[in-house]
N, C-alpha and C positions, 0 to 999 in steps of 0.2 A: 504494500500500500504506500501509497507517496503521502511528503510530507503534505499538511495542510498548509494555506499561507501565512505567514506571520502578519500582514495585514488586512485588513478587508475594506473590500471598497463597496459601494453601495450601486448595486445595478436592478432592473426592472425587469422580469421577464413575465413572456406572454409563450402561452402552449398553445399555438394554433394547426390545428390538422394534427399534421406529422413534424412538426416544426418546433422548435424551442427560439425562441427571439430573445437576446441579449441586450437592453438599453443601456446605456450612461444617465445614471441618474445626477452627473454632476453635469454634465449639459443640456438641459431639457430640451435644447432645441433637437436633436437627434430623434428624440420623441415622434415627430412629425417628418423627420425623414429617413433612414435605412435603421436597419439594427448592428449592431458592433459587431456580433457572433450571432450564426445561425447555426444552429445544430439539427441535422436530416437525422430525428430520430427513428426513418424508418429503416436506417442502414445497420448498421454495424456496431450500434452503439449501448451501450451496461448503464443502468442506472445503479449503484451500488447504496445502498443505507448502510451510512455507519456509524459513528458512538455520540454521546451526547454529553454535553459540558457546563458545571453548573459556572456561575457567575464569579466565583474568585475561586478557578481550580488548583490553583496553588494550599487551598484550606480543604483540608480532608474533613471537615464537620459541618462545611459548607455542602448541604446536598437539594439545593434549591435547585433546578435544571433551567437551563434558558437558551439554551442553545441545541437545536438536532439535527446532525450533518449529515447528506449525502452527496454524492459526487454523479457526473454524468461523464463517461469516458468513452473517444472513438477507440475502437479495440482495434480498429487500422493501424491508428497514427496516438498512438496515447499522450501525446505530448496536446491531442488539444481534448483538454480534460476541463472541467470547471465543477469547483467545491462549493456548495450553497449548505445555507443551513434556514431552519425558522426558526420562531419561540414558543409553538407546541409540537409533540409529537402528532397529534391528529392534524397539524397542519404536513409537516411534513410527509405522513402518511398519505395524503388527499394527490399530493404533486408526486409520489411515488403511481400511483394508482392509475394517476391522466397519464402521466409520462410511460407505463405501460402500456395505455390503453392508444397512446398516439404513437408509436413503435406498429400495433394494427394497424395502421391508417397510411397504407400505401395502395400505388395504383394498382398492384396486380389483385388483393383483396376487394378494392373496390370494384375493379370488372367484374371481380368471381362471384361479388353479394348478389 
């Protein structure tokens, strides 16, 4: 498993189709025109869930949780990989679930429905 990043930037995505959309949320203007990273989740790609981190995890009697990460990785080219997290696990749960369910949502599926 690769490292996680040591900073986090704050980005917008949209799950549309088969599609994962990457914004800049530090430019809004991008908003209204292309996305930064598009991810064709109906190729080749792992949605992985992994471990979850509470708010000061340096204090092991800190077990508040606020953090639950997974990763989206092309298994082609794994170098374009991107680590997300939310602040519940039912949220994160919900984006594991579409992002499974938009992985089915290619054109040879769609001819076959």
């Amino acid at each position: 498993s690769k490292d996680l990043p040591k900073e986090w930037k704050p980005f917008y995505f949209i799950l549309r189709d088969s599609h994962l959309l990457m914004y800049d949320l530090a430019d809004h203007s991008d908003l209204i025109t292309e996305p930064k990273i598009v991810f064709y989740m109906g190729g080749n790609v792992k949605v992985i869930k992994q471990h979850e981190e509470s708010e000061n995890p340096d204090d092991e009697a800190d077990d508040k949780i606020v953090r639950f990460y997974f990763s989206v990785v092309n298994m082609d080219n794994e170098a374009e990989a991107i680590a997300l997290y939310t602040p519940t696990d039912s949220e994160r749960q919900r984006w594991l679930d579409a992002m499974h369910s938009a992985a089915l949502c290619t054109t040879r599926n769609v001819l076959t429905a």
